[in-house]
C-alpha positions as CSV (number, residue, x, y, z in Angstrom):
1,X,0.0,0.0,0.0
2,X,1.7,3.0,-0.6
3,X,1.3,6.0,1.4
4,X,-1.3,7.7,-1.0
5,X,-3.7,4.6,-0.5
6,X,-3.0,5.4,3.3
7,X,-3.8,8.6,3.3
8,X,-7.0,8.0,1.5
9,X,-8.0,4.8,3.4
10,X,-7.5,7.0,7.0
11,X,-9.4,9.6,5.9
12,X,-12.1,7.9,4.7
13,X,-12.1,6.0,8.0
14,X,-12.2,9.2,10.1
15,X,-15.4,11.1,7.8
16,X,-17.2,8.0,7.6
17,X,-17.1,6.3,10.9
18,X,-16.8,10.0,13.0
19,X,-13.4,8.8,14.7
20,X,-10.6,11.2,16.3
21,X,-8.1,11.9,13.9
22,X,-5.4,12.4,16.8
23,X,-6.1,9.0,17.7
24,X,-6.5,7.5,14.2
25,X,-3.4,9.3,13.5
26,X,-1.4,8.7,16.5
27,X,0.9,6.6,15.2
28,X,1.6,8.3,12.0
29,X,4.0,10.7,10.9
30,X,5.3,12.4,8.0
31,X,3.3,12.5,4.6
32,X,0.5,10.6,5.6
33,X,-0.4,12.5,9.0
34,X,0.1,16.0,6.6
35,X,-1.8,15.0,4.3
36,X,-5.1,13.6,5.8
37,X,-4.7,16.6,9.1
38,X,-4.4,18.9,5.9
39,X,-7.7,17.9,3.8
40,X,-9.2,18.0,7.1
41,X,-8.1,21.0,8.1
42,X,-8.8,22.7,5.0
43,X,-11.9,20.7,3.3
44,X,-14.4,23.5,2.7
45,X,-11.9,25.4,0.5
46,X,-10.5,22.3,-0.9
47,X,-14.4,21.6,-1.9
48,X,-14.7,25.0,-3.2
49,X,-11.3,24.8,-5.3
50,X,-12.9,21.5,-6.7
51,X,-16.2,22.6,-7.4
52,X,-14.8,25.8,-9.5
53,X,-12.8,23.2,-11.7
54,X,-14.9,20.6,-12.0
55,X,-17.7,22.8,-12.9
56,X,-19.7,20.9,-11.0
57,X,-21.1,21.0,-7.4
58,X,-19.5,18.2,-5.2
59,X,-22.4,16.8,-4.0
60,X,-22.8,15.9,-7.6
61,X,-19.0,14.1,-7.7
62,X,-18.7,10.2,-6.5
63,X,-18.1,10.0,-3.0
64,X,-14.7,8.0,-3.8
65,X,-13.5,10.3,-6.9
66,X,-14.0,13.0,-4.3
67,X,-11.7,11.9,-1.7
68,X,-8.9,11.6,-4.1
69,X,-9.8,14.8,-5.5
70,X,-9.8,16.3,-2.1
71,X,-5.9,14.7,-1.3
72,X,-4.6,15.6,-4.9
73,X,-5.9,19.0,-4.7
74,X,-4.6,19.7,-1.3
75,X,-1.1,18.1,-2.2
76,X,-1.2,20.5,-5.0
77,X,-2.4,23.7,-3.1
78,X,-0.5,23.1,0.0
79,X,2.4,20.6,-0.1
80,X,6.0,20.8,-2.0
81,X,5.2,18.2,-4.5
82,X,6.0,17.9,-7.8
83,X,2.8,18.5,-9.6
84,X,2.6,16.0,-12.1
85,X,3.9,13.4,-10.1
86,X,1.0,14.7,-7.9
87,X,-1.7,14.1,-10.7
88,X,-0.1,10.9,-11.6
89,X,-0.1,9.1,-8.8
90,X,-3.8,10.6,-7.8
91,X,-5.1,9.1,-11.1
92,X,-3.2,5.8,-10.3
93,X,-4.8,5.8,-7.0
94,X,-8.2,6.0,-8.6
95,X,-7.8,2.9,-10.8
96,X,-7.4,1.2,-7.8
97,X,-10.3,2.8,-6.0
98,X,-12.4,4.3,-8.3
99,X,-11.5,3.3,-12.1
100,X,-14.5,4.8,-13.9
101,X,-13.4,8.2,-12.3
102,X,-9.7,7.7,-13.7
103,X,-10.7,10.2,-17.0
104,X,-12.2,12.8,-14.7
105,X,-9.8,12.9,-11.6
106,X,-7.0,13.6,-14.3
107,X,-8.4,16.2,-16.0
108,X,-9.5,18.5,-12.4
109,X,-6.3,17.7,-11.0
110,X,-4.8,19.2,-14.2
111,X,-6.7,22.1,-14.1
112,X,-6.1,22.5,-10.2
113,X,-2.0,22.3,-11.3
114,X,-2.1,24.9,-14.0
115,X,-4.5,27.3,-12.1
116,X,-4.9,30.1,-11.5
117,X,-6.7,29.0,-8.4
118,X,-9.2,32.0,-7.7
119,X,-9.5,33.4,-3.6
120,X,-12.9,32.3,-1.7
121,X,-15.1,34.8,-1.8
122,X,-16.1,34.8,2.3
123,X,-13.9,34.3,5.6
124,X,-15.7,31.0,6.3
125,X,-14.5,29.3,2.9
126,X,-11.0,31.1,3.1
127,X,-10.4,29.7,6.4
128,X,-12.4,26.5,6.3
129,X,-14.3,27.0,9.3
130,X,-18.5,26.5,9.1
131,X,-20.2,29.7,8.2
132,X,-22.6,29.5,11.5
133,X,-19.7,29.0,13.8
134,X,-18.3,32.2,12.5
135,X,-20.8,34.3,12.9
136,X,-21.4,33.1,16.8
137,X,-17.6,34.2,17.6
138,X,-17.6,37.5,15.1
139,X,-20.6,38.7,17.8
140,X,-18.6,37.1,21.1
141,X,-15.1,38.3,20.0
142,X,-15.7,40.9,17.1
143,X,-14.5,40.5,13.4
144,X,-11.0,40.9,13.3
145,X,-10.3,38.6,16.6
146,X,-12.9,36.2,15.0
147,X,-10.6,36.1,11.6
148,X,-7.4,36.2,14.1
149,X,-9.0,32.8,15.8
150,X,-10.0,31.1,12.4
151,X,-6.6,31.8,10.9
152,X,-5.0,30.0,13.8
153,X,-7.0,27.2,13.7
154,X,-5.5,27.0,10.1
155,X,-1.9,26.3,11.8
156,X,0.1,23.7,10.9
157,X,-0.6,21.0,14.2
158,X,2.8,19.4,16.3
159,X,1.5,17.7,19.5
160,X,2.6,19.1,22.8
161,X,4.0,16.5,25.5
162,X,4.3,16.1,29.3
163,X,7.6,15.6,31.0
164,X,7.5,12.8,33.1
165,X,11.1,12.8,33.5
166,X,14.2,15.6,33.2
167,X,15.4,14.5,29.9
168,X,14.1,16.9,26.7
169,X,12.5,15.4,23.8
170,X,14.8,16.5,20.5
171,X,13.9,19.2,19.2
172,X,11.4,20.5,21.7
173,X,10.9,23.6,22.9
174,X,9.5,24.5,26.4
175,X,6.2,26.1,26.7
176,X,5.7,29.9,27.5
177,X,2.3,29.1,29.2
178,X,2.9,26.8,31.8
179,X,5.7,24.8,32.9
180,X,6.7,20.6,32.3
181,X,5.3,20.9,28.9
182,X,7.1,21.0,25.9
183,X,6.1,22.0,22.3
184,X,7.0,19.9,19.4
185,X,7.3,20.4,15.4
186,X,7.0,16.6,14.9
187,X,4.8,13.9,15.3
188,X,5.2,11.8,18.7
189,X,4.9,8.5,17.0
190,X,8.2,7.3,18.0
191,X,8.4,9.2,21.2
192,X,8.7,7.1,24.2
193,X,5.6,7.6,26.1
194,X,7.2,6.3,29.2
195,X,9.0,9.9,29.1
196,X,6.8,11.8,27.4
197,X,2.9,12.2,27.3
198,X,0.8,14.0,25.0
199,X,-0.5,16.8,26.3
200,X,-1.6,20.2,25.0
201,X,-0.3,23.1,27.4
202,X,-3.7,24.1,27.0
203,X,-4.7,21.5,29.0
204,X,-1.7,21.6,31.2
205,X,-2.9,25.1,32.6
206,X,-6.2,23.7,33.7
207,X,-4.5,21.3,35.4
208,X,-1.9,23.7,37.3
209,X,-5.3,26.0,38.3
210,X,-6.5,22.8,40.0
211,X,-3.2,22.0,41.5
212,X,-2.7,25.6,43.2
213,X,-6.5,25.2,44.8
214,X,-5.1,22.4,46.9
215,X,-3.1,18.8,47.4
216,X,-6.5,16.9,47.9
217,X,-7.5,16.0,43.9
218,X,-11.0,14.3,42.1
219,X,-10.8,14.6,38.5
220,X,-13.7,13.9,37.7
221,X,-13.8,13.5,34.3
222,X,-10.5,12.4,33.9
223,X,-9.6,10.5,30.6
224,X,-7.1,10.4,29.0
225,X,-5.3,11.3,32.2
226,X,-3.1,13.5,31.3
227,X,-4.1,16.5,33.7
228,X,-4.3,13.4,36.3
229,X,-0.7,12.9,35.8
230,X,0.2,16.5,35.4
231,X,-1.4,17.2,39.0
232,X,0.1,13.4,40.4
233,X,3.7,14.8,39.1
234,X,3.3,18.1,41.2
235,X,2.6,16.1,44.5
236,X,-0.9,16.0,44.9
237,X,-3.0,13.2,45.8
238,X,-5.4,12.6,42.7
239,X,-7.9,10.3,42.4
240,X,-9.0,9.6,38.7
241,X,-12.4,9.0,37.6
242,X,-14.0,8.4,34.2
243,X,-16.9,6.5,33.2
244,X,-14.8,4.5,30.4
245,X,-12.2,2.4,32.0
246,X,-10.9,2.1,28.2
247,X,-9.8,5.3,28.4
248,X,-8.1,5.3,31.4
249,X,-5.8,2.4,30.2
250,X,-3.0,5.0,29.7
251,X,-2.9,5.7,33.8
252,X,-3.5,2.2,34.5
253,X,0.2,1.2,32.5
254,X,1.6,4.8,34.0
255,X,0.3,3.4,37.7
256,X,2.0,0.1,37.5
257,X,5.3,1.4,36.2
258,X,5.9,3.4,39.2
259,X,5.7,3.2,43.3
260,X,6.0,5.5,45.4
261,X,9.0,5.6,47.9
262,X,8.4,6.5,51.4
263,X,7.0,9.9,51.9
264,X,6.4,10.8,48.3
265,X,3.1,11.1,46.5
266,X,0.6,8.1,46.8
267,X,-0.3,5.9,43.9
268,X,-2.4,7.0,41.4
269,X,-6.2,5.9,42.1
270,X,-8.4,4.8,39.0
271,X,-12.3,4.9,39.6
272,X,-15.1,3.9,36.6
273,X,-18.3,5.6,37.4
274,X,-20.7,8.1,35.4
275,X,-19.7,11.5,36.8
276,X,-23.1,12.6,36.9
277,X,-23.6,9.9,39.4
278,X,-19.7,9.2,41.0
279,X,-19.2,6.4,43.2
280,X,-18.2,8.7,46.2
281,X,-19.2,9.3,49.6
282,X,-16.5,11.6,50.8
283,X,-15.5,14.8,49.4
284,X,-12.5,16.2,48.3
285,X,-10.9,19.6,49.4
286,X,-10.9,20.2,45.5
287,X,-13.0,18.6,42.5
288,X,-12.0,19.2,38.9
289,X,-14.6,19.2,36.1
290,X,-12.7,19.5,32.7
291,X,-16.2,18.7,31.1
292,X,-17.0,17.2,27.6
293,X,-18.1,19.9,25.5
294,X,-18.5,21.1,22.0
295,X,-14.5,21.3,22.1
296,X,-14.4,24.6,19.6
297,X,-11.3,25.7,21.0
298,X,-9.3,22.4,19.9
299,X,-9.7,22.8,15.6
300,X,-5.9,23.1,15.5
301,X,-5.7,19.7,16.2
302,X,-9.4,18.2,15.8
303,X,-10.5,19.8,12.8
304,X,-12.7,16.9,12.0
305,X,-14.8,18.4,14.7
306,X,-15.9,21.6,13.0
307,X,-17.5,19.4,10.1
308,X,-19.3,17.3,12.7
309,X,-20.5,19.6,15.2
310,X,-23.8,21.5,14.7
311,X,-25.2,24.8,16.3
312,X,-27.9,22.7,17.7
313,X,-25.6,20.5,19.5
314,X,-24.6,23.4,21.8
315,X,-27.8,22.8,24.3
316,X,-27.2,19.1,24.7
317,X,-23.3,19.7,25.8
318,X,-24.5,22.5,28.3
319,X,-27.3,19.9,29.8
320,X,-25.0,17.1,30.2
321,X,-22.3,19.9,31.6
322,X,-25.1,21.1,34.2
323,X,-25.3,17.7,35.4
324,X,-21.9,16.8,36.1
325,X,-21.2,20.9,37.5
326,X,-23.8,19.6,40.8
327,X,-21.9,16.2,41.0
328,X,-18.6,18.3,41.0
329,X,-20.3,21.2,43.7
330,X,-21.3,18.6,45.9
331,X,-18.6,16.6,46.5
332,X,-16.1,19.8,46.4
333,X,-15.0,20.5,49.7
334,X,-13.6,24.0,49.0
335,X,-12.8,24.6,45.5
336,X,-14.2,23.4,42.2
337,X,-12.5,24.0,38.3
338,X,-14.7,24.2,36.2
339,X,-13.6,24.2,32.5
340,X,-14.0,22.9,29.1
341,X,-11.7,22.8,25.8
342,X,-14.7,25.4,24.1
343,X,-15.1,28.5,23.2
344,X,-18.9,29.0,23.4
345,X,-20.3,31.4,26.4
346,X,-23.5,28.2,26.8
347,X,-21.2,25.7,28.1
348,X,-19.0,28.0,29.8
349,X,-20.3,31.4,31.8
350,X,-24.1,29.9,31.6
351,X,-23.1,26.5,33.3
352,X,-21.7,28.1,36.1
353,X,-24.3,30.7,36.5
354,X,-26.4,29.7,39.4
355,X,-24.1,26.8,40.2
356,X,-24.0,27.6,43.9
357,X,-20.8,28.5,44.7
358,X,-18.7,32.3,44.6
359,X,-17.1,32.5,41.6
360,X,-13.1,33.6,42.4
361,X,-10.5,35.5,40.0
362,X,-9.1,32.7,38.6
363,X,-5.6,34.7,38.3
364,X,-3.6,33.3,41.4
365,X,-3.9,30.1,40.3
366,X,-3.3,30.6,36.6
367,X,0.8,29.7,35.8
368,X,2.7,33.5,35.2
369,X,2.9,32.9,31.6
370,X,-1.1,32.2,30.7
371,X,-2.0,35.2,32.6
372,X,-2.2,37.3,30.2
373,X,-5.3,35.3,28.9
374,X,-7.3,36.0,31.6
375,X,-10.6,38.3,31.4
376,X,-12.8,39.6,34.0
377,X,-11.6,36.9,36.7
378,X,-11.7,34.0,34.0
379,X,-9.3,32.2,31.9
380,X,-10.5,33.2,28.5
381,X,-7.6,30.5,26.6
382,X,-8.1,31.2,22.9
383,X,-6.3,29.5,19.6
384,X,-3.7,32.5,18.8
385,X,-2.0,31.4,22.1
386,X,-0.6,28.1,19.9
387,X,-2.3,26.4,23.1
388,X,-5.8,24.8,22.5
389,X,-9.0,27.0,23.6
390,X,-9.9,26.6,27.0
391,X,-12.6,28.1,29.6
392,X,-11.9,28.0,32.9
393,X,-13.5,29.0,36.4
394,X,-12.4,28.8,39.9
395,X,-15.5,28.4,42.0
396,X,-15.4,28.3,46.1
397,X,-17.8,26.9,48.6
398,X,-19.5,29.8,50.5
């Protein structure tokens, strides 16, 4: 199979059966992560650029002709390829997947190579985001930080990693926002995850805010555990709860490879229960809630998710967050963190609103170098940091 046929076959795996592309992608690297992350990332305009040279709308085009369009085009638009190898090899890969097509794919991926390629007309095509989500954050942020946020979504992705030891990863570069993370420009597939764990420094702030609240830990929706390490490496006593015990596998192999010695930080503890009904009596001096949401603020590195996600879907996220915010207040001895990876104002300032608790400044607890992304007592996290988009509140029992 060569790495074309890859490319397609993981694409088509990630539209059609709504997987992760971090996680389908994981363990790729060079041309075939670029290209599928890049057709993602860029699909809309890549549709568009199609459309105008195929003379045709593509709902109109066969779904399998499309695809390869879609990965020749973008090749061709946004990669260092030789473009008629590009157009050969595309119309080799549809006699294999798509023969019928073979006449058509050759001549649009000719016409894509000699161009001119003309400029979307609108933002929303230019930057490949959904027209509706657009308009939502040109009324929460304005226009220009709107475009601003939409052109950094358009980034080129590298994963960020947790330091679970003192030795760099090549090539890394420590982050500005928070420390123990380090920013890559390469794919972690052959990273030893022993010593290094993905983690975007995005995330990594949430979980210092939660750490400078106190030692005494829930996370209560923790997978895929990175912020449960992250808080475990900075001596507090965590306990790790998730209601898929599949994806708390990772701190199940991270538990067992490490004991603690006398006096240092106890093990890791792994709980399965439905956070909106947790399997505890006690309560914890602090309870983290780093609920599932709409996840708007992670496109630089899910942009599957902006094809998926609907305005509609924004009420559901914000019940099931509503739910999980009283499990959270109620077992939080002191302090709850709230947060989410989103950018939206439903699952965010209206969750919390009426949650029963005093709403702090979050700014004590936020690491020196993220402070600058706080607004009005909240950590307002967006894309232009190079961190994922996060939300985050610091709420304290009265």
């Amino acid at each position: 199979m060569t790495e074309r046929d890859r490319a397609c076959e993981l694409f088509n795996r990630i539209l059609d059966q709504s997987l992760y592309a971090s996680l389908v992608l994981q363990y790729e690297s060079g041309f075939v992560r670029t290209s599928v992350m890049g057709v993602l990332r860029w699909l809309s305009r890549l549709d568009f650029v199609i459309a105008t040279f195929a003379g045709r709308r593509v709902e109109k085009i066969d779904r399998a002709a499309l695809d390869i369009l879609r990965l020749g085009a973008h090749e061709l638009l946004f990669m260092e390829s030789a473009p008629y190898a590009v157009v050969s090899e595309y119309v080799n890969l549809t006699g294999r997947r798509a023969n019928r097509a073979r006449g058509f794919v050759n001549a649009v991926l000719r016409r894509i190579a000699a161009g001119p390629v003309p400029e979307p007309p609108d933002l929303a095509t230019r930057t490949a985001h959904p027209p509706w989500l657009l308009e939502r954050w040109s009324r929460l942020f304005g226009e220009e930080r709107c475009a601003a946020i939409a052109a950094a979504n358009q980034q080129l992705s590298y994963p960020d990693v947790l330091l679970l030891g003192d030795e760099m990863p090549p090539d890394g570069q420590p982050s500005a926002l928070v420390d123990g993370i380090v920013k890559l420009r390469r794919s972690t597939a052959d990273l030893d995850r022993a010593r290094f764990y993905p983690m975007d420094e995005g995330s990594a702030v949430i979980a210092a805010i939660a750490r400078a609240t106190s030692d005494d830990i829930l996370d209560l929706a923790a997978a895929p555990g990175s912020k449960t390490l992250s808080m475990w490496q900075r001596n507090a006593r965590v306990v790790s709860n998730d209601v898929s015990i599949t994806r708390l596998l990772p701190l199940l192999g991270r538990r067992a490879g490490r004991q603690p010695a006398a006096g240092e930080t106890p093990a890791l503890r792994l709980v399965v229960s439905d956070a909106r009904r947790p399997a505890f009596r006690k309560r914890f001096r602090t309870v983290l809630l780093d609920a599932p949401c709409s996840a708007t603020g992670t496109f630089r590195k899910n942009p599957e998710i902006k094809w998926r996600l609907r305005e509609d879907d924004l009420p559901r996220f914000a019940q099931l967050q509503r739910e999980m915010l009283a499990s959270a207040i109620e077992l939080a001895g002191e302090w709850c963190v709230y947060s989410t990876c989103s950018l939206e104002p439903d699952e965010n300032d209206a969750v919390v609103a009426g949650a029963g608790f005093e709403v702090m400044d979050v700014t004590p607890f936020v690491p020196p170098g993220a402070r600058s992304w706080v607004a009005d007592g909240v950590l307002r996290l967006t894309p232009e940091s190079g961190a994922d988009g996060f939300t985050a509140f610091v709420l304290r029992r009265m």
